[in-house]
RORO-165142 format. One record per residue (C-alpha): residue number from 1; residue in one letter; chain; x, y, z. Coordinates in Angstrom, 1 decimal, m for minus. Example, Ala and Ser with C-alpha at 12.3 -4.5 7.8 and 13.67 -1.06 7.14 Angstrom:
BEGIN
+-----+------+------+--------+--------+--------+
| pos | code | unit |      X |      Y |      Z |
+-----+------+------+--------+--------+--------+
|   1 |    a |    A |   12.3 |   m4.5 |    7.8 |
|   2 |    s |    A |   13.7 |   m1.1 |    7.1 |
+-----+------+------+--------+--------+--------+
END
This chain:
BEGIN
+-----+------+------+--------+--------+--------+
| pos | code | unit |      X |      Y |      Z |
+-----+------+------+--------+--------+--------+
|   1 |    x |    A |  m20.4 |   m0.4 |   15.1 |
|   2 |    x |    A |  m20.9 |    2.8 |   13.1 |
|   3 |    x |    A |  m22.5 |    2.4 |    9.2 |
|   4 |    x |    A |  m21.8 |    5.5 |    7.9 |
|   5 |    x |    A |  m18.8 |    7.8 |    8.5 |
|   6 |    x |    A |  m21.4 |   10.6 |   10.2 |
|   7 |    x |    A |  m21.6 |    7.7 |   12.8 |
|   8 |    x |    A |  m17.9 |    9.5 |   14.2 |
|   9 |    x |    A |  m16.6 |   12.4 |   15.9 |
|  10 |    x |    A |  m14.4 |   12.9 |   12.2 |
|  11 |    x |    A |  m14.5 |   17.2 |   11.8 |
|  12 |    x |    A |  m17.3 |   18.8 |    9.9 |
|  13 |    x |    A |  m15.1 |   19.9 |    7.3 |
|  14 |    x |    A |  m13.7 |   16.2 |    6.8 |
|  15 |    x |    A |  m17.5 |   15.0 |    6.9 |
|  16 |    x |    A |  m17.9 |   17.9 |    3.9 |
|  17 |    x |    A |  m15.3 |   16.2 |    1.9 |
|  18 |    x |    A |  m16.1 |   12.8 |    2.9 |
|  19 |    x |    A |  m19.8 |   13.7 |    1.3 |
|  20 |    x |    A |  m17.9 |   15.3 |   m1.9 |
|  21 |    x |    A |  m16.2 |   12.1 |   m2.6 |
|  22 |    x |    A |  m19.5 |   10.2 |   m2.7 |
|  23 |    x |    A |  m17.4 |    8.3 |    0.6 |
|  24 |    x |    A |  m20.8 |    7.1 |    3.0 |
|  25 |    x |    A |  m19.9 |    3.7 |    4.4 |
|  26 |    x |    A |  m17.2 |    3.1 |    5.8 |
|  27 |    x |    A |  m15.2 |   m0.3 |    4.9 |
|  28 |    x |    A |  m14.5 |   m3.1 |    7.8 |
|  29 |    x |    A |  m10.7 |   m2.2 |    8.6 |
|  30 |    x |    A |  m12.4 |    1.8 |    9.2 |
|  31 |    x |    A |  m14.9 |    0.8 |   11.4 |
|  32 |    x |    A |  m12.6 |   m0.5 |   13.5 |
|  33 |    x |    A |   m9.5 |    1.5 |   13.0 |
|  34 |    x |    A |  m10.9 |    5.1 |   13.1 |
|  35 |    x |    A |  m13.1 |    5.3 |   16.5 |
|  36 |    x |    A |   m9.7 |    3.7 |   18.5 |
|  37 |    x |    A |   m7.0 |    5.8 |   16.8 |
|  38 |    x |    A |   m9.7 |    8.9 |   17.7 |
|  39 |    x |    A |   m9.6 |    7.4 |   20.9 |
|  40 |    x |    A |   m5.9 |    7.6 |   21.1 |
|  41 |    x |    A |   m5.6 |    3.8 |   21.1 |
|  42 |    x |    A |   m2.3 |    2.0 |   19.7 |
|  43 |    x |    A |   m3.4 |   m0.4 |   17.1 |
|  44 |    x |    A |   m2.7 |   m3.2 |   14.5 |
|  45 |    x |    A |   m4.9 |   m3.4 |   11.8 |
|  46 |    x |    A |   m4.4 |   m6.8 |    9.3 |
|  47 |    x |    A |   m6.6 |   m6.1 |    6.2 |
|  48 |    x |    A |   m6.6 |   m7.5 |    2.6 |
|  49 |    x |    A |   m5.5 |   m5.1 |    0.3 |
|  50 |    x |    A |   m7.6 |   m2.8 |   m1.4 |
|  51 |    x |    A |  m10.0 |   m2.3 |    1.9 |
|  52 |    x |    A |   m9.4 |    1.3 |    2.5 |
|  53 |    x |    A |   m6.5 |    1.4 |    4.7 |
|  54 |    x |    A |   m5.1 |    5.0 |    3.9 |
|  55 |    x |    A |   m8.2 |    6.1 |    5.3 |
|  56 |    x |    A |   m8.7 |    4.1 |    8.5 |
|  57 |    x |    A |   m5.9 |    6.1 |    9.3 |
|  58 |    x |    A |   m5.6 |    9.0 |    7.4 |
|  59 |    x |    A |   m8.8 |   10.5 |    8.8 |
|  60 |    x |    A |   m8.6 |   10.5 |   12.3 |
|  61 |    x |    A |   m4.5 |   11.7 |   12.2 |
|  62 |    x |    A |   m6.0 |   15.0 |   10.2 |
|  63 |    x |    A |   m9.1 |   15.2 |   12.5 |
|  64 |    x |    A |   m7.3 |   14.8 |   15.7 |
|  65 |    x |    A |   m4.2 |   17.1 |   13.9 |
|  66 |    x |    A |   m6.3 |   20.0 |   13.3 |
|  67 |    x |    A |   m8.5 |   19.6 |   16.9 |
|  68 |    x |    A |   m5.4 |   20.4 |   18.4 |
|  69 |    x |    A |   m4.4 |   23.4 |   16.1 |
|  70 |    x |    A |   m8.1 |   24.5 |   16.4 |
|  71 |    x |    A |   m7.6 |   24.4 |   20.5 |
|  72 |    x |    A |   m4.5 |   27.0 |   19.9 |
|  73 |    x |    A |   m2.2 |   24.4 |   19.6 |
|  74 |    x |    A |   m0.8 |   25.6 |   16.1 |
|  75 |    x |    A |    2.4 |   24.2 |   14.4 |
|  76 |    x |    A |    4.8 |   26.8 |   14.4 |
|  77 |    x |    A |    8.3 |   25.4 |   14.7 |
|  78 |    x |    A |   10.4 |   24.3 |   11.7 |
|  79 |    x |    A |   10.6 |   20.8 |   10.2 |
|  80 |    x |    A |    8.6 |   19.2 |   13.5 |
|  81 |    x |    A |    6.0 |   17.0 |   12.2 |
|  82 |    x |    A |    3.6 |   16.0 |   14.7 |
|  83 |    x |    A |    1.9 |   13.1 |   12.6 |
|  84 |    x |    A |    4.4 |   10.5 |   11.0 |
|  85 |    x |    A |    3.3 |    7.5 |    8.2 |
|  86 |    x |    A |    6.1 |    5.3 |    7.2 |
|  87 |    x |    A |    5.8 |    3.6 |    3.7 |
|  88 |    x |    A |    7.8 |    1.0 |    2.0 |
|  89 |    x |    A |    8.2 |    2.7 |   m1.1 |
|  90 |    x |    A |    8.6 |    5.9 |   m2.7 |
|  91 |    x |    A |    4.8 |    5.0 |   m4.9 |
|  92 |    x |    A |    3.3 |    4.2 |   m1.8 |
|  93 |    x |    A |    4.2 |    7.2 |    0.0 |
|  94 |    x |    A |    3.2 |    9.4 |   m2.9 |
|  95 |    x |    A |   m0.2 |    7.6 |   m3.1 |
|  96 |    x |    A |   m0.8 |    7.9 |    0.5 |
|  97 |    x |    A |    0.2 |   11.6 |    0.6 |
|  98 |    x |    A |   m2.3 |   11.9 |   m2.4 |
|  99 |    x |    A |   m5.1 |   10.3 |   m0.2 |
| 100 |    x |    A |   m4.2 |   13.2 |    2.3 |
| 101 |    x |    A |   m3.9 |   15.9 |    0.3 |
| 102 |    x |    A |   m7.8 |   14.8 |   m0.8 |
| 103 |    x |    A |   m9.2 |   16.3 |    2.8 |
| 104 |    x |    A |   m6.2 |   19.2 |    3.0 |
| 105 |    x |    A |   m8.2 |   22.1 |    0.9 |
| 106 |    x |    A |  m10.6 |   22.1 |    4.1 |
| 107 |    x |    A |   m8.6 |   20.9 |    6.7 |
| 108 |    x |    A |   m5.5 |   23.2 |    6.0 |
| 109 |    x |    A |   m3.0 |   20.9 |    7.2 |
| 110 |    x |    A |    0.1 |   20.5 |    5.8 |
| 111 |    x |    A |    1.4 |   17.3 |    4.0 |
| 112 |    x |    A |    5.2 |   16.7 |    3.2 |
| 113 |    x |    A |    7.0 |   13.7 |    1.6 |
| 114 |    x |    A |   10.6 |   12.5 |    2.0 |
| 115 |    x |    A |   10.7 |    9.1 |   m0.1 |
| 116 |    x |    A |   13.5 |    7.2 |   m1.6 |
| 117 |    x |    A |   14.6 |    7.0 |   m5.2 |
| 118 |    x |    A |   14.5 |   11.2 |   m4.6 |
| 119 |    x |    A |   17.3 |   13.4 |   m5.0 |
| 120 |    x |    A |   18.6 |   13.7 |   m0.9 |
| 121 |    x |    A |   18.7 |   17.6 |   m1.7 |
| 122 |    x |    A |   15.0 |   17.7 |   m2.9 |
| 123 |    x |    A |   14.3 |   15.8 |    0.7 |
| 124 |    x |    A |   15.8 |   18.7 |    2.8 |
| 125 |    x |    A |   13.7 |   21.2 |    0.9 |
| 126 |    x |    A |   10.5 |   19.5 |    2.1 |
| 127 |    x |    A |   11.7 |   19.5 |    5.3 |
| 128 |    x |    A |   12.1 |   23.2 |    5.6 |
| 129 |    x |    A |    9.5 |   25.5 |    7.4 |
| 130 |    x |    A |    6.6 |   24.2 |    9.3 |
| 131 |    x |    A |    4.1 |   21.7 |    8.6 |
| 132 |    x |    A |    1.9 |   18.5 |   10.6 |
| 133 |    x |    A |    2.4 |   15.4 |    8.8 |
| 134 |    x |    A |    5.2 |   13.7 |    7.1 |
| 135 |    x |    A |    4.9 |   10.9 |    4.7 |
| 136 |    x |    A |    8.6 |    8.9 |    4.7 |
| 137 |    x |    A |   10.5 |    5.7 |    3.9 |
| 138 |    x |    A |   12.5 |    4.1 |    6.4 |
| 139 |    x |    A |   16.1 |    4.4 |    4.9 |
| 140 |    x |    A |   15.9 |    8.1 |    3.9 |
| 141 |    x |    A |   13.8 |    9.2 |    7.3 |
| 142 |    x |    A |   16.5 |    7.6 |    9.0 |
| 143 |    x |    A |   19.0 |    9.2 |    7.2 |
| 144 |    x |    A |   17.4 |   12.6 |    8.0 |
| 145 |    x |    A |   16.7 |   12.3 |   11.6 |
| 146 |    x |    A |   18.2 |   14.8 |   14.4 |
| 147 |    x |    A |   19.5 |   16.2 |   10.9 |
| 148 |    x |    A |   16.8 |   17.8 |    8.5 |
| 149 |    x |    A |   14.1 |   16.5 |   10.4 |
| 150 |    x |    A |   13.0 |   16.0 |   14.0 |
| 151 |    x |    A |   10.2 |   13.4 |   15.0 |
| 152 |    x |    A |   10.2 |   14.6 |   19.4 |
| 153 |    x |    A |    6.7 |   16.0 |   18.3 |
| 154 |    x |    A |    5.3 |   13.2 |   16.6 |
| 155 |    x |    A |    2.3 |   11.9 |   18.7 |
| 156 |    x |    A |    0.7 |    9.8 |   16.2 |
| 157 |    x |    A |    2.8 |    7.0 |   14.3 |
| 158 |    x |    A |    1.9 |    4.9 |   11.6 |
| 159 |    x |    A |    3.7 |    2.0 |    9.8 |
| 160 |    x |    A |    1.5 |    1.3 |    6.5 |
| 161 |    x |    A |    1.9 |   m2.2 |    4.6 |
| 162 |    x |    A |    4.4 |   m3.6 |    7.5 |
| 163 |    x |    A |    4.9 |   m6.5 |    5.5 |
| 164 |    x |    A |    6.1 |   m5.2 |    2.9 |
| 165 |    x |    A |    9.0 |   m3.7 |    5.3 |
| 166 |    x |    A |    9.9 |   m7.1 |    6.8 |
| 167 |    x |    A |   13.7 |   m7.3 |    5.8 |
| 168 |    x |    A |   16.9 |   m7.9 |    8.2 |
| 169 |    x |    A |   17.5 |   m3.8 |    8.5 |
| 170 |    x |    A |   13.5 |   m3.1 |    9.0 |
| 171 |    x |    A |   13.3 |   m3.4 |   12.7 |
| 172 |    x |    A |   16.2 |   m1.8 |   13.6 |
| 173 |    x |    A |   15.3 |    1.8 |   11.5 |
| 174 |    x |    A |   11.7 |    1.2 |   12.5 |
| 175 |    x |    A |   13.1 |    0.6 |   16.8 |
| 176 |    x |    A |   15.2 |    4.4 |   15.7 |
| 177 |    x |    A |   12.3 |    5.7 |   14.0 |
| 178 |    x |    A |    9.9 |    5.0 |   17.4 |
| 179 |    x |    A |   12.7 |    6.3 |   19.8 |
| 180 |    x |    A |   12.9 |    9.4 |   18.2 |
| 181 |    x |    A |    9.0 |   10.1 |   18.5 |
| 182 |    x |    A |    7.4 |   10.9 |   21.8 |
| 183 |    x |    A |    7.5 |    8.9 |   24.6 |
| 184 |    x |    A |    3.8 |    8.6 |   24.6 |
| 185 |    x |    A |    3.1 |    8.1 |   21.1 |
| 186 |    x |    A |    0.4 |    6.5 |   19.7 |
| 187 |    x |    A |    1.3 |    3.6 |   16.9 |
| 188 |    x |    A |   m0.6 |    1.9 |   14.3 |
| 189 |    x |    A |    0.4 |   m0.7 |   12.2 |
| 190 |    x |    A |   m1.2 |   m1.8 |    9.4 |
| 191 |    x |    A |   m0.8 |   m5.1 |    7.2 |
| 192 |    x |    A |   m2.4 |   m7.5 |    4.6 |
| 193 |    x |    A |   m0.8 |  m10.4 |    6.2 |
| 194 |    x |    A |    0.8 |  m11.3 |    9.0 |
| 195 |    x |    A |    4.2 |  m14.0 |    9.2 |
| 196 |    x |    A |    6.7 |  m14.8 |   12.2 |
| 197 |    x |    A |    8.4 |  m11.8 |   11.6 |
| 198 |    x |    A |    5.4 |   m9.4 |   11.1 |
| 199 |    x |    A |    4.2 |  m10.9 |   14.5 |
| 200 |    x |    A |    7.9 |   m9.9 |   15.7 |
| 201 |    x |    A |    7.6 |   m6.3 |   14.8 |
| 202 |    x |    A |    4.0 |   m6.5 |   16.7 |
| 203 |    x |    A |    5.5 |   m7.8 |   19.9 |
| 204 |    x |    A |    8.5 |   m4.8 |   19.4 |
| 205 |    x |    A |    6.7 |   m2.1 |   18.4 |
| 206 |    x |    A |    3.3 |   m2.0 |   19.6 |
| 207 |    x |    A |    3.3 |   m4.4 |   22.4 |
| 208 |    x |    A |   m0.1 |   m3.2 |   24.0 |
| 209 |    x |    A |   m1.7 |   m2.7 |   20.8 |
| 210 |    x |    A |   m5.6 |   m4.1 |   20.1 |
| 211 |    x |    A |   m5.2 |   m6.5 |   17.1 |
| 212 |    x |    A |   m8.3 |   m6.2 |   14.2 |
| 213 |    x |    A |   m8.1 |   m8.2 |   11.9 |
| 214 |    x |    A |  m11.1 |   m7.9 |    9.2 |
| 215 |    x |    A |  m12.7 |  m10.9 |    8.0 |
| 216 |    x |    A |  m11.2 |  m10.9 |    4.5 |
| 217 |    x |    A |   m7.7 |  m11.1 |    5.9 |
| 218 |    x |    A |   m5.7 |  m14.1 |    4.4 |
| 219 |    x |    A |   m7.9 |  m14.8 |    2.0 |
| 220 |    x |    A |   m9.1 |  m13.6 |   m1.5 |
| 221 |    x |    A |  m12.1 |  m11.9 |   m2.1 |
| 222 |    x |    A |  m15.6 |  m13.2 |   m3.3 |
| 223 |    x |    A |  m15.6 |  m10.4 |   m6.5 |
| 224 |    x |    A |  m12.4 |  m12.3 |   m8.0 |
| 225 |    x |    A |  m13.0 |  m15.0 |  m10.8 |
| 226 |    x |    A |   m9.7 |  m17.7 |  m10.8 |
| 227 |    x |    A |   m9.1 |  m19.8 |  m13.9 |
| 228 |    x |    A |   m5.9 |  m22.1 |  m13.5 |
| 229 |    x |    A |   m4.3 |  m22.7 |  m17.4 |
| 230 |    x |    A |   m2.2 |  m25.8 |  m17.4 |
| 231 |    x |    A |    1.1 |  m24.9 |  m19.0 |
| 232 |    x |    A |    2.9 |  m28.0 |  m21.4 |
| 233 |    x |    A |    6.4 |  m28.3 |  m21.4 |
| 234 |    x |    A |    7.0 |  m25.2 |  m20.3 |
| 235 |    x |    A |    5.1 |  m23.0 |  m23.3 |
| 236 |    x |    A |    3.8 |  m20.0 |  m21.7 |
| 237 |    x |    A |    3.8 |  m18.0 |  m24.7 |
| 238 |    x |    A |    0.9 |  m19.4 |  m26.9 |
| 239 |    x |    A |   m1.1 |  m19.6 |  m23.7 |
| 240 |    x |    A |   m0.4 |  m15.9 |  m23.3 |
| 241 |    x |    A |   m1.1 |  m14.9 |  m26.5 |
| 242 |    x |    A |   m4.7 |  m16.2 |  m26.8 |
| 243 |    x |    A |   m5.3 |  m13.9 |  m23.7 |
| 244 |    x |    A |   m3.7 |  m10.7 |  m24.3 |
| 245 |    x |    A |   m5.5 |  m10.4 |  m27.5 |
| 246 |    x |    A |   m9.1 |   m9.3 |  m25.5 |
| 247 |    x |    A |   m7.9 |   m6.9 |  m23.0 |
| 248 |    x |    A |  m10.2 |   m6.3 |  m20.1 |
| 249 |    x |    A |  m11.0 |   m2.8 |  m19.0 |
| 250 |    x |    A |   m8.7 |   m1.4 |  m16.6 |
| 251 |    x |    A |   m5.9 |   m3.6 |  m18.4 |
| 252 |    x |    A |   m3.6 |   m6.8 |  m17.2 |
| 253 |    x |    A |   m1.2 |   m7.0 |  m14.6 |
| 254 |    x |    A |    1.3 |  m10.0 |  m15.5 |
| 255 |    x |    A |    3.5 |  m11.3 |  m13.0 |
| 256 |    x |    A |    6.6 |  m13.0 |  m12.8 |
| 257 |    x |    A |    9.1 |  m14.2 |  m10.2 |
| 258 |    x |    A |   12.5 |  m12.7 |  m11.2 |
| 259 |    x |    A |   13.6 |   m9.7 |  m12.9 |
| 260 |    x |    A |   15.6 |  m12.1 |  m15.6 |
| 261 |    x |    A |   11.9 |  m13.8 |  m16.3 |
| 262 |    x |    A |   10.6 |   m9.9 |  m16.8 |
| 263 |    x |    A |   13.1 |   m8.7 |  m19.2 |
| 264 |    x |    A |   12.6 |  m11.5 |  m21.4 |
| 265 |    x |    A |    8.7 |  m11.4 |  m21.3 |
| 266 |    x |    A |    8.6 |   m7.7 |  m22.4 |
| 267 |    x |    A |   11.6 |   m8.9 |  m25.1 |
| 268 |    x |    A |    9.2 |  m11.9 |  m26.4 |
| 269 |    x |    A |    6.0 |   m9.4 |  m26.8 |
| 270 |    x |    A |    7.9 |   m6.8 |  m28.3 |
| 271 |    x |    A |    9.3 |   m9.2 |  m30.7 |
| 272 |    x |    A |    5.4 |  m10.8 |  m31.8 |
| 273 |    x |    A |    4.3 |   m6.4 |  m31.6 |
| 274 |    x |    A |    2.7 |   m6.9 |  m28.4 |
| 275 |    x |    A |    2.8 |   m3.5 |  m27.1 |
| 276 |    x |    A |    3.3 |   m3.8 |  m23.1 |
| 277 |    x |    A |    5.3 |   m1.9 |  m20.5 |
| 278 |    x |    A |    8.1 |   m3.4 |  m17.6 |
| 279 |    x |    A |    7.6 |   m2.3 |  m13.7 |
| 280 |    x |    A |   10.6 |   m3.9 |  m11.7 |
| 281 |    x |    A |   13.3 |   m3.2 |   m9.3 |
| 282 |    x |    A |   17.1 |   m2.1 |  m11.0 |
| 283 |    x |    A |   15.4 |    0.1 |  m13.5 |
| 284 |    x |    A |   15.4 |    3.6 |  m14.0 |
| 285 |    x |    A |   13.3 |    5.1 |  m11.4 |
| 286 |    x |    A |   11.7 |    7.6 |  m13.7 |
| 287 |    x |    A |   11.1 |    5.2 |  m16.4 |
| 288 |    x |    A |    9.3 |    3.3 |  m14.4 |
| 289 |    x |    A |    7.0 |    5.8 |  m13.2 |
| 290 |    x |    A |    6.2 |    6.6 |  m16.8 |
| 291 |    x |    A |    5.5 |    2.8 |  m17.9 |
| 292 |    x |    A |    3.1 |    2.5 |  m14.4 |
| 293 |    x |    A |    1.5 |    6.6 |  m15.3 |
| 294 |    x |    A |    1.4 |    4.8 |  m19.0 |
| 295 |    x |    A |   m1.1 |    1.5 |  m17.5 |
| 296 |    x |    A |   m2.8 |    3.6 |  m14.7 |
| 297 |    x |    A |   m3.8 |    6.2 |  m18.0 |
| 298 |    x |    A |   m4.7 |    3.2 |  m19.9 |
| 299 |    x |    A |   m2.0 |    4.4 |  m22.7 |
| 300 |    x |    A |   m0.8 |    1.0 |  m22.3 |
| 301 |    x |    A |   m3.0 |   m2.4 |  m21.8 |
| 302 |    x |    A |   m0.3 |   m4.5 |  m20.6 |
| 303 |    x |    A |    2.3 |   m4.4 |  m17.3 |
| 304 |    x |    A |    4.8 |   m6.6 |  m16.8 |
| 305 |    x |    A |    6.3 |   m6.6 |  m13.2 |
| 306 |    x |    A |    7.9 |   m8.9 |  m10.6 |
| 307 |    x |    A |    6.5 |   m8.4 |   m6.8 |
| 308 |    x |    A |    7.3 |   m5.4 |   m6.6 |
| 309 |    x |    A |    3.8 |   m4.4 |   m8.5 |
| 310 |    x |    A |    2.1 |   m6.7 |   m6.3 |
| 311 |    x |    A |    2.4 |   m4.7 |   m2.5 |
| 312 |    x |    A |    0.7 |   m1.8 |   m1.9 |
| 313 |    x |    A |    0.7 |   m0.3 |   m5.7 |
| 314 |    x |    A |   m2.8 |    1.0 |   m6.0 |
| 315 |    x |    A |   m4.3 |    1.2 |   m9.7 |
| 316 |    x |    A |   m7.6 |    2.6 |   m9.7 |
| 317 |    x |    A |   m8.7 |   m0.7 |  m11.4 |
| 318 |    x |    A |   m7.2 |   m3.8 |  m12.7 |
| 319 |    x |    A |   m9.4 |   m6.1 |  m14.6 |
| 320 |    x |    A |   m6.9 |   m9.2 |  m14.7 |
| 321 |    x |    A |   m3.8 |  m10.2 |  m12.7 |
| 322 |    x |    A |   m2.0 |  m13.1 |  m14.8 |
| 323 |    x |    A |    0.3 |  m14.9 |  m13.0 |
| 324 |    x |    A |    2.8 |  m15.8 |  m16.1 |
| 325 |    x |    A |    5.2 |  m17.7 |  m13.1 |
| 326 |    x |    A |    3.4 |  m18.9 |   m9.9 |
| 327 |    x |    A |    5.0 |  m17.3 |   m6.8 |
| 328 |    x |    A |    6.4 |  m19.7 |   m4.3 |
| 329 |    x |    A |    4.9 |  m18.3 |   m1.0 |
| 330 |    x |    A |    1.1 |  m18.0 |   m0.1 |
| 331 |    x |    A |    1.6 |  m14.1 |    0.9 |
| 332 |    x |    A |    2.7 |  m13.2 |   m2.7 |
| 333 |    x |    A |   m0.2 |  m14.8 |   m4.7 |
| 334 |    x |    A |   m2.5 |  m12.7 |   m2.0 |
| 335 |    x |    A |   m0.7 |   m9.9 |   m2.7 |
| 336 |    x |    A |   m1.0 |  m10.1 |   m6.4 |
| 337 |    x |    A |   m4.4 |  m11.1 |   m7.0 |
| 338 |    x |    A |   m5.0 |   m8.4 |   m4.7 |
| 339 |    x |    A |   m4.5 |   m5.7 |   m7.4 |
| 340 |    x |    A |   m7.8 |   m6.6 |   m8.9 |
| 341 |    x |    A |  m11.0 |   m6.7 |   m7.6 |
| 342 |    x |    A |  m10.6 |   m4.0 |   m5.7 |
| 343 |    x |    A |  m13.5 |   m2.0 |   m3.3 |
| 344 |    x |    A |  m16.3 |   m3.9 |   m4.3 |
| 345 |    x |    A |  m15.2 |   m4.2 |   m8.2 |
| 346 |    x |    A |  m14.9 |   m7.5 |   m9.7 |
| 347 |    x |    A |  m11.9 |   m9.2 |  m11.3 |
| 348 |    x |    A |  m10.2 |  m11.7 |  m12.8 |
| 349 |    x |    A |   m6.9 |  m14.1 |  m12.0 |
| 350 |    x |    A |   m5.4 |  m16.0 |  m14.1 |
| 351 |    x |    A |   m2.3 |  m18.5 |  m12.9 |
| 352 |    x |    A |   m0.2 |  m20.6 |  m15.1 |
| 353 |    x |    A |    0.4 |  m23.6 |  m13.5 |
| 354 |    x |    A |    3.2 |  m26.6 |  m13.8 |
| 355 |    x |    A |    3.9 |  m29.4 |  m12.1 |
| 356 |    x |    A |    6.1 |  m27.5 |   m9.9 |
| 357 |    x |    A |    3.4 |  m25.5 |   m9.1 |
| 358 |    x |    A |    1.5 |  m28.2 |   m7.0 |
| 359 |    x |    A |    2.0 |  m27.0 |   m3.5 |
| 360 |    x |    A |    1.4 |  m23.1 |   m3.8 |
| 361 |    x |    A |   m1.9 |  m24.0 |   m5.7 |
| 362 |    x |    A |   m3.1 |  m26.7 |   m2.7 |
| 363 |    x |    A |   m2.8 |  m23.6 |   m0.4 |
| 364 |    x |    A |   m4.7 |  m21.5 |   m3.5 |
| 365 |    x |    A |   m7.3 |  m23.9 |   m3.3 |
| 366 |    x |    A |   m7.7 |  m23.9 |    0.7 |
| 367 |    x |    A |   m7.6 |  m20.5 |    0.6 |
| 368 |    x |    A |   m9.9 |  m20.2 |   m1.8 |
| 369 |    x |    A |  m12.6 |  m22.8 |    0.0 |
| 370 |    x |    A |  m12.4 |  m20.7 |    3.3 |
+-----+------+------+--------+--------+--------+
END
């Protein structure tokens, strides 16, 4: 299996860029992802988070995008995407189309977004003239369809942190979403973990697909340093307190399991003059991507979030994860701790644990001893 991304039929001008970025080796989920969806091979890809996803398939869509237009196959029609990436959330799909956008100054292909949490009328503006790929959320692409936007050119679908999508309305928008593409599309989906329903969506969607799953799937990575703090009758706070006072480089991601427990963690540091900022569903949209702007610019050393931080949000680098409540479910503590020690860096996790906390932190442990 290829070393080094010059190992693959990728286009000169993405090799130049590739080069640029100092990008040589490609990661497990790439060596595997990119020669099949060249190929033209439906696939699912299951891959711990922060192994280079975006670009597994992000590279061969624009190589295999602009192959065509270089063959005289040109995009001309108006809002008639021939590549489609569907995201859970609005940050997601603006960090994915950023990762595009990277390889577009050579490639001259044309990126638009139509995300949730924007205005519907800024979506239709995106949607106008021509362009190859589309970077969407479910609800609003569905919304859009056979309206602003039509998908009967897309040849090449992608569903990016399925997981994350797994709700009772998912399958149905993502069974439209398929049915409105080409009859001989090619799907990838891609995934940090895989439940019942994920396996569900597989069987639905991509029922002929080759599975990869890359070694460090389920599991956490060897870069990532866990200490367990035993919390006493329920006093978090002193135990936080002694932490937060030596911030790590690349700041501290603290997690809790409601957005009631997250309001009245950033209320308790604001009162001591903790300086910190709140990431969490139910909050102005715009505020919230000035607090996460604030810790990605290191303006800020502190993030307090629910789950919603913990799936696909990429931060150049985390130093420490705290996890100020314990989830309740294996997936979310992968997901979490998997916002540090990211592509080779290390990291720190930190879990306050209770009594309640026994079960989620046997399954830590076996997960940990894999």
């Amino acid at each position: 299996m290829a070393l080094s991304f010059k190992n693959y039929t990728l286009l000169s001008s993405l090799q130049l860029t590739l080069k640029e970025k100092a990008l040589t080796i490609p990661t497990e989920i790439q060596r595997f992802a990119i020669p099949a969806m060249l190929e033209g091979k439906s696939i699912v890809g299951v891959a711990e988070t922060g192994s280079g996803k975006t670009l597994a398939f992000a590279l061969p869509i624009l190589s295999m995008l602009k192959q065509r237009e270089t063959d005289g196959d040109k995009v001309i029609a108006d809002s008639r995407p021939r590549a489609l990436i569907v995201v859970p959330t609005r940050e997601l799909g603006e960090q994915v189309s950023k990762v595009l956008k990277m390889f577009t100054h050579t490639t001259r292909l044309r990126v638009r977004t139509i995300l949730g949490g924007t205005k519907i009328q800024v979506a239709k503006e995106n949607m106008k003239g021509s362009f190859e790929i589309l970077v969407a959320t479910p609800g609003r692409l569905v919304q859009m369809i056979s309206r602003q936007v039509f998908l009967s050119d897309v040849n090449i679908l992608v569903f990016d942190e399925a997981d994350q999508m797994i709700d009772a309305g998912f399958l149905t928008d993502a069974t439209k979403i398929v049915a409105a593409c080409k009859a001989n599309r090619q799907i990838a989906l891609f995934s940090a973990t895989v439940s019942a329903e994920v396996q569900t969506m597989m069987k639905e969607l991509v029922p002929t697909s080759e599975v990869f799953r890359t070694a460090g799937a389920s599991r956490v990575v060897a870069q990532l340093v866990t200490q367990n703090k035993t919390v006493i009758d329920g006093k978090r706070m002193p135990l936080l307190e002694s932490l937060v006072a030596n911030s790590p480089e690349g700041g501290t991601l603290i997690f809790t399991n409601t957005r009631a427990q997250c309001d009245k963690l950033v209320n308790e540091l604001g009162k001591k003059g903790i300086a910190c900022a709140i990431y969490r569903g139910e909050m102005d949209k715009i505020q919230r991507r000035k607090n996460l702007k604030a810790f990605r610019d290191g303006e800020v050393k502190l993030l307090i979030s629910t789950d919603l931080a913990s799936r696909g949000l990429d931060v150049e680098h985390v130093g420490r994860v705290i996890n100020y409540h314990m989830p309740q479910h294996l997936e979310n503590y992968l997901h979490r701790v998997g916002r540090t020690a990211r592509a080779g860096r290390s990291g720190t996790v930190i879990n306050f644990v209770t009594e309640r906390d026994l079960d989620i932190m046997k399954q830590v442990q076996a997960v940990r001893a894999r």
